[in-house]
Biopython code that builds the backbone (N, CA, C, O; Angstrom):
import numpy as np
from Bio.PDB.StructureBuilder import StructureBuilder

atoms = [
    (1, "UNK", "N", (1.458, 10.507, -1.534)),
    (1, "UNK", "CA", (2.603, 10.029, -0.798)),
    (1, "UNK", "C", (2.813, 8.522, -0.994)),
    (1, "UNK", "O", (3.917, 7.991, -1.118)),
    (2, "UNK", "N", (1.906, 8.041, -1.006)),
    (2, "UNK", "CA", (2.036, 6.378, -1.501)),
    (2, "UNK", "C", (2.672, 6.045, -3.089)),
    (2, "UNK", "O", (3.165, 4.935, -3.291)),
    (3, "UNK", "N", (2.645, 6.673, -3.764)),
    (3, "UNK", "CA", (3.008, 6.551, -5.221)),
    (3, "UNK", "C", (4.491, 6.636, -5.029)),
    (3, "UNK", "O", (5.123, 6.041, -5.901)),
    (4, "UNK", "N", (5.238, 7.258, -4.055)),
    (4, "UNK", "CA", (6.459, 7.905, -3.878)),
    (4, "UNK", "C", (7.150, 5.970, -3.807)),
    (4, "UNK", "O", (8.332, 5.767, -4.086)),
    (5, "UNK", "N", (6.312, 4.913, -3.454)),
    (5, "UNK", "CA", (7.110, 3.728, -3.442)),
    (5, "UNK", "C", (7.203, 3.068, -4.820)),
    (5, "UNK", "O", (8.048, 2.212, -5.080)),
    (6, "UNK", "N", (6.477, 3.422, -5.509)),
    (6, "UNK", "CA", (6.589, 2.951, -7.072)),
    (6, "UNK", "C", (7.219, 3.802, -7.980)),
    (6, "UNK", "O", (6.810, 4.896, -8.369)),
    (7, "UNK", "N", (8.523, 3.063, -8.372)),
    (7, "UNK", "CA", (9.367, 3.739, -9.255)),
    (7, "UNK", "C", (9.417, 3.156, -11.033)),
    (7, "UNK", "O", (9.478, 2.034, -11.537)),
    (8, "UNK", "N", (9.382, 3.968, -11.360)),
    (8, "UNK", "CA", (9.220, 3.768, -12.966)),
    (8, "UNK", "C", (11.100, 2.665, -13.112)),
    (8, "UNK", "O", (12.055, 2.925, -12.380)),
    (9, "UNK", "N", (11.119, 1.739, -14.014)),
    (9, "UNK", "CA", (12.481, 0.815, -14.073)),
    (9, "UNK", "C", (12.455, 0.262, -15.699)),
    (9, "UNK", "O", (11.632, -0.427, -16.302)),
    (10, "UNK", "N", (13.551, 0.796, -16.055)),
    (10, "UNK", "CA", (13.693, 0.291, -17.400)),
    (10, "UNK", "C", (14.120, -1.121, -17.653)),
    (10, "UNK", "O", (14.927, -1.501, -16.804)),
    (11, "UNK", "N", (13.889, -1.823, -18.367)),
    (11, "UNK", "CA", (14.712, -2.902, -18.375)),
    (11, "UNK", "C", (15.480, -2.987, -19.788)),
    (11, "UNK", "O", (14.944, -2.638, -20.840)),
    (12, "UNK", "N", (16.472, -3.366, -19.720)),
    (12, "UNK", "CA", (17.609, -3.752, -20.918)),
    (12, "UNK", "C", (17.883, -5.125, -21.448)),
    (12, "UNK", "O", (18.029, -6.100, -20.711)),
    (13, "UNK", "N", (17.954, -5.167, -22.890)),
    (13, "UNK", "CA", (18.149, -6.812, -22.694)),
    (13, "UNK", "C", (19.565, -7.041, -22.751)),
    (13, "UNK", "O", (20.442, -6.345, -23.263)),
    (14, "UNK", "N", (19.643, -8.179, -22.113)),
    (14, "UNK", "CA", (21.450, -8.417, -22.043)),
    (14, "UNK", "C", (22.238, -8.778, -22.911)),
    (14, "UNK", "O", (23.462, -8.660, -22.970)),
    (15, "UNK", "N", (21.112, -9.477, -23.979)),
    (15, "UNK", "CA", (22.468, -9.712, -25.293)),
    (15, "UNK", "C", (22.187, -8.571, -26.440)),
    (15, "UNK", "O", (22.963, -8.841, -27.356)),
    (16, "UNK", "N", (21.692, -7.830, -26.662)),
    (16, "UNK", "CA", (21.487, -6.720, -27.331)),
    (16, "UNK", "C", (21.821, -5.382, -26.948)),
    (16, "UNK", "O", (21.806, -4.531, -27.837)),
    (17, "UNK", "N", (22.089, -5.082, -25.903)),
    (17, "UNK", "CA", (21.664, -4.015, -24.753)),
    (17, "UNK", "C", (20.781, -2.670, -25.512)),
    (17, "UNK", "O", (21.289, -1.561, -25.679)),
    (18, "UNK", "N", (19.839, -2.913, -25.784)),
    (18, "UNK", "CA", (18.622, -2.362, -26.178)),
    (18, "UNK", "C", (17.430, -2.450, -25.211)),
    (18, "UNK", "O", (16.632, -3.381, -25.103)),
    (19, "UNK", "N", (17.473, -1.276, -24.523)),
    (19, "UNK", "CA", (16.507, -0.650, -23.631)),
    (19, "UNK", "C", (14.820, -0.935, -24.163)),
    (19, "UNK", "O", (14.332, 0.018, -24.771)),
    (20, "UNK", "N", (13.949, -2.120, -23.981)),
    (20, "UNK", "CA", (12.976, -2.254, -24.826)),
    (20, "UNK", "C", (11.913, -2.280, -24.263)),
    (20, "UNK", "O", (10.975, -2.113, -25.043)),
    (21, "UNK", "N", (11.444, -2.511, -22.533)),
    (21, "UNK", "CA", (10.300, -2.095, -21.778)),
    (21, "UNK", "C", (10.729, -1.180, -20.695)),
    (21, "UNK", "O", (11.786, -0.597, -20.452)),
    (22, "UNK", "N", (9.322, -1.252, -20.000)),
    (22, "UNK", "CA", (9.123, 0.290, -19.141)),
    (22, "UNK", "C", (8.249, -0.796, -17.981)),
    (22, "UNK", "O", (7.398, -1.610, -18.341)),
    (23, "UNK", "N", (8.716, -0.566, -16.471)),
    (23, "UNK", "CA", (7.672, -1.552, -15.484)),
    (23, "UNK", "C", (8.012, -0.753, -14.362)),
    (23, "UNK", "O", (9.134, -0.248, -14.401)),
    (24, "UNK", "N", (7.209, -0.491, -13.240)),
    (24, "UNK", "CA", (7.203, -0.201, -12.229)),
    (24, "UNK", "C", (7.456, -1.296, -11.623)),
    (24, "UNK", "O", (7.062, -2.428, -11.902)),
    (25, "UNK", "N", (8.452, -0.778, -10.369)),
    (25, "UNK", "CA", (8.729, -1.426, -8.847)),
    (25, "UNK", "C", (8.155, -1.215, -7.755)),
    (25, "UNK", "O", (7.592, -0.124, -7.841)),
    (26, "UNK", "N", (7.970, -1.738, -6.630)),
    (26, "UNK", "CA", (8.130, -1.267, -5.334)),
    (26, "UNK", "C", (9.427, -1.198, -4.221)),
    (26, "UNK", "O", (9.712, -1.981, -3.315)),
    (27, "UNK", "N", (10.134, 0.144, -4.695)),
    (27, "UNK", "CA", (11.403, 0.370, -4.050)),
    (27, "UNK", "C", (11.386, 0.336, -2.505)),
    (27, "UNK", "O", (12.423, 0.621, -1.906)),
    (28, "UNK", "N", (10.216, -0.012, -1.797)),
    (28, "UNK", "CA", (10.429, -0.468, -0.408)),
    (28, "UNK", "C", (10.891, -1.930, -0.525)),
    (28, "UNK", "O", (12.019, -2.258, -0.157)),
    (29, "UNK", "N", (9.927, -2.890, -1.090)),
    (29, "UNK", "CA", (9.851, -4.475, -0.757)),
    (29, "UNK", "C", (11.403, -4.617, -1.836)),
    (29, "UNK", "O", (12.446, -5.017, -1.318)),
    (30, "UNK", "N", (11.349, -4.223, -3.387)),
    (30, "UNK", "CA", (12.821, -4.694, -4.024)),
    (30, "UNK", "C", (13.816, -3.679, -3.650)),
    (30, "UNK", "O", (13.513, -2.535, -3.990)),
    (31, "UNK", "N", (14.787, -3.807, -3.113)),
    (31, "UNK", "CA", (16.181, -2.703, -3.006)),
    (31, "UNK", "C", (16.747, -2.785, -4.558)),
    (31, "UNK", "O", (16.824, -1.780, -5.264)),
    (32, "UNK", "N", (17.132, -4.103, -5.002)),
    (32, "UNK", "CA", (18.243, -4.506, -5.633)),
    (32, "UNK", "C", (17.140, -4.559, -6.857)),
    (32, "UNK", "O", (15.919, -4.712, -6.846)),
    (33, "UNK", "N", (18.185, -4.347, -8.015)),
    (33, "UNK", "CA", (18.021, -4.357, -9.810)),
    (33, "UNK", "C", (16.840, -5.454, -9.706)),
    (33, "UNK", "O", (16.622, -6.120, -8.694)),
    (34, "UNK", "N", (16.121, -5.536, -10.902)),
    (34, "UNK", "CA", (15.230, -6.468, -11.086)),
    (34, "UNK", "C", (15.756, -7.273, -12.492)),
    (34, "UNK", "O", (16.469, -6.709, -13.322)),
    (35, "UNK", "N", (15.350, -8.506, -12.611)),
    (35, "UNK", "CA", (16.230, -9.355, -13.975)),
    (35, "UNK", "C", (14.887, -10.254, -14.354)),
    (35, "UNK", "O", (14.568, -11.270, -13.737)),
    (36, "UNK", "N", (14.100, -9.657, -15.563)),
    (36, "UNK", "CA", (12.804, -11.078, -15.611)),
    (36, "UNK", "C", (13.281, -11.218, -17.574)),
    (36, "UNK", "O", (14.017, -10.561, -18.310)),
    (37, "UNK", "N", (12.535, -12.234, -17.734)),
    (37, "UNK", "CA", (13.025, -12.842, -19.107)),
    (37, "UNK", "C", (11.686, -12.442, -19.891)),
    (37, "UNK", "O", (10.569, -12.841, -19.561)),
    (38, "UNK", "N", (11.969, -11.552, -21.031)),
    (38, "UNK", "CA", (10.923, -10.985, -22.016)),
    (38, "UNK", "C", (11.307, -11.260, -23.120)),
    (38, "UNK", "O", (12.397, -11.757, -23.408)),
    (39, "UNK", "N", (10.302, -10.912, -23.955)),
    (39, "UNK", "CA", (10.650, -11.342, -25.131)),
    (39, "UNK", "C", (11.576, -10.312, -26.082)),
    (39, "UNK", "O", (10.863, -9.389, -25.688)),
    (40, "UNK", "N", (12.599, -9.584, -27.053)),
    (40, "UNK", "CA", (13.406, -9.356, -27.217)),
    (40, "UNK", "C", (13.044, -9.154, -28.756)),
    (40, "UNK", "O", (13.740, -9.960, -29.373)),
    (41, "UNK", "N", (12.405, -8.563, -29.471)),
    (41, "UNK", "CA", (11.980, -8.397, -31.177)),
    (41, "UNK", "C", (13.480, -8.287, -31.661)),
    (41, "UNK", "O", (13.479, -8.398, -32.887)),
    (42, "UNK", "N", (14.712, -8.118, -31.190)),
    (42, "UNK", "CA", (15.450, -7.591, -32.346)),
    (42, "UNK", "C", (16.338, -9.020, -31.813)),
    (42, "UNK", "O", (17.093, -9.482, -32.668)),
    (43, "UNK", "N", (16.314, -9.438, -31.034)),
    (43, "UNK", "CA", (16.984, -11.002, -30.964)),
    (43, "UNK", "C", (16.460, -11.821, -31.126)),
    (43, "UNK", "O", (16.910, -12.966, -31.149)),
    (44, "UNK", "N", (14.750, -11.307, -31.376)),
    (44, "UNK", "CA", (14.143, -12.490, -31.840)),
    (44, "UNK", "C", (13.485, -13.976, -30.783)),
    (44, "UNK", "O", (12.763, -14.801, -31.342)),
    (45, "UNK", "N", (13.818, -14.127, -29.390)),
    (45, "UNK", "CA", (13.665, -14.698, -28.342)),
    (45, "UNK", "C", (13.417, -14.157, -26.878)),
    (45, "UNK", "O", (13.779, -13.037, -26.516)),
    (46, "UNK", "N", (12.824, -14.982, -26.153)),
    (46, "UNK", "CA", (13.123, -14.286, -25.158)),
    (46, "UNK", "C", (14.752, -14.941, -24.172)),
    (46, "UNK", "O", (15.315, -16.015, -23.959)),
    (47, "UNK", "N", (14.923, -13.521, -23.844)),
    (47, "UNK", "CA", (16.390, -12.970, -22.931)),
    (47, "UNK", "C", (16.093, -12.772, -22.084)),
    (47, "UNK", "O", (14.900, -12.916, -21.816)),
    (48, "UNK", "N", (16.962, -12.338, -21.185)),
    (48, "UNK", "CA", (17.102, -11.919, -20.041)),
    (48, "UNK", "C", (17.225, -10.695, -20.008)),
    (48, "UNK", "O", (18.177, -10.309, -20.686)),
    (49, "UNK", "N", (16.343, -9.461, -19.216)),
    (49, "UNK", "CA", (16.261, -8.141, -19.116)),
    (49, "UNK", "C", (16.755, -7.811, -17.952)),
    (49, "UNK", "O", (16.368, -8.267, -16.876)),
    (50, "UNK", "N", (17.600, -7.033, -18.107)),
    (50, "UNK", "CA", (17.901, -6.191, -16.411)),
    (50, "UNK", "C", (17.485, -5.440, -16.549)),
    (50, "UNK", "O", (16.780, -5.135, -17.511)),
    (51, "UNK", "N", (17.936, -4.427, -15.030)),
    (51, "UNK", "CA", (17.243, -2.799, -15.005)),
    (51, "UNK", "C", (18.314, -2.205, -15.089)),
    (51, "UNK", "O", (19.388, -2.285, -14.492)),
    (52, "UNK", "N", (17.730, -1.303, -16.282)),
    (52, "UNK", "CA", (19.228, -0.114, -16.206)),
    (52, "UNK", "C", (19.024, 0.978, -15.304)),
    (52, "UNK", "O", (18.166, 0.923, -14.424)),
    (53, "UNK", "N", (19.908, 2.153, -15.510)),
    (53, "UNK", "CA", (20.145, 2.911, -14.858)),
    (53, "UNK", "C", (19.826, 4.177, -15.926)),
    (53, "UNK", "O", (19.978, 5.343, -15.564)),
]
sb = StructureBuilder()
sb.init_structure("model")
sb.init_model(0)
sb.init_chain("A")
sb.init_seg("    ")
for serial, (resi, resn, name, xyz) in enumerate(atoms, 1):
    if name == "N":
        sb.init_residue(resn, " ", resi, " ")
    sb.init_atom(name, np.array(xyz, "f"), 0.0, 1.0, " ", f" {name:<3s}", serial, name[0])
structure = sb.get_structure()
């Protein structure tokens, strides 16, 4: 029953939109999308990742 707060969240990068990691949340403490800056192999830098849907 505790696992039920950790949700699997893709992230996308924003200038590519190429779906390129995989991270768990905690959908109690975050409601809202998550946005962290990774690194990006096909842009070559790191970007800015959102969470898709």
């Amino acid at each position: 029953m505790a696992t039920d707060r950790r949700v699997h969240a893709t992230l996308e990068c924003t200038q590519c939109k190429r779906r390129n990691y995989i991270t768990s949340k905690n959908r109690h403490n975050n409601r809202e999308r998550i946005e962290l800056k990774k690194y990006c192999r096909w842009c070559s830098g790191h970007t800015p990742h959102k969470e898709s849907r």
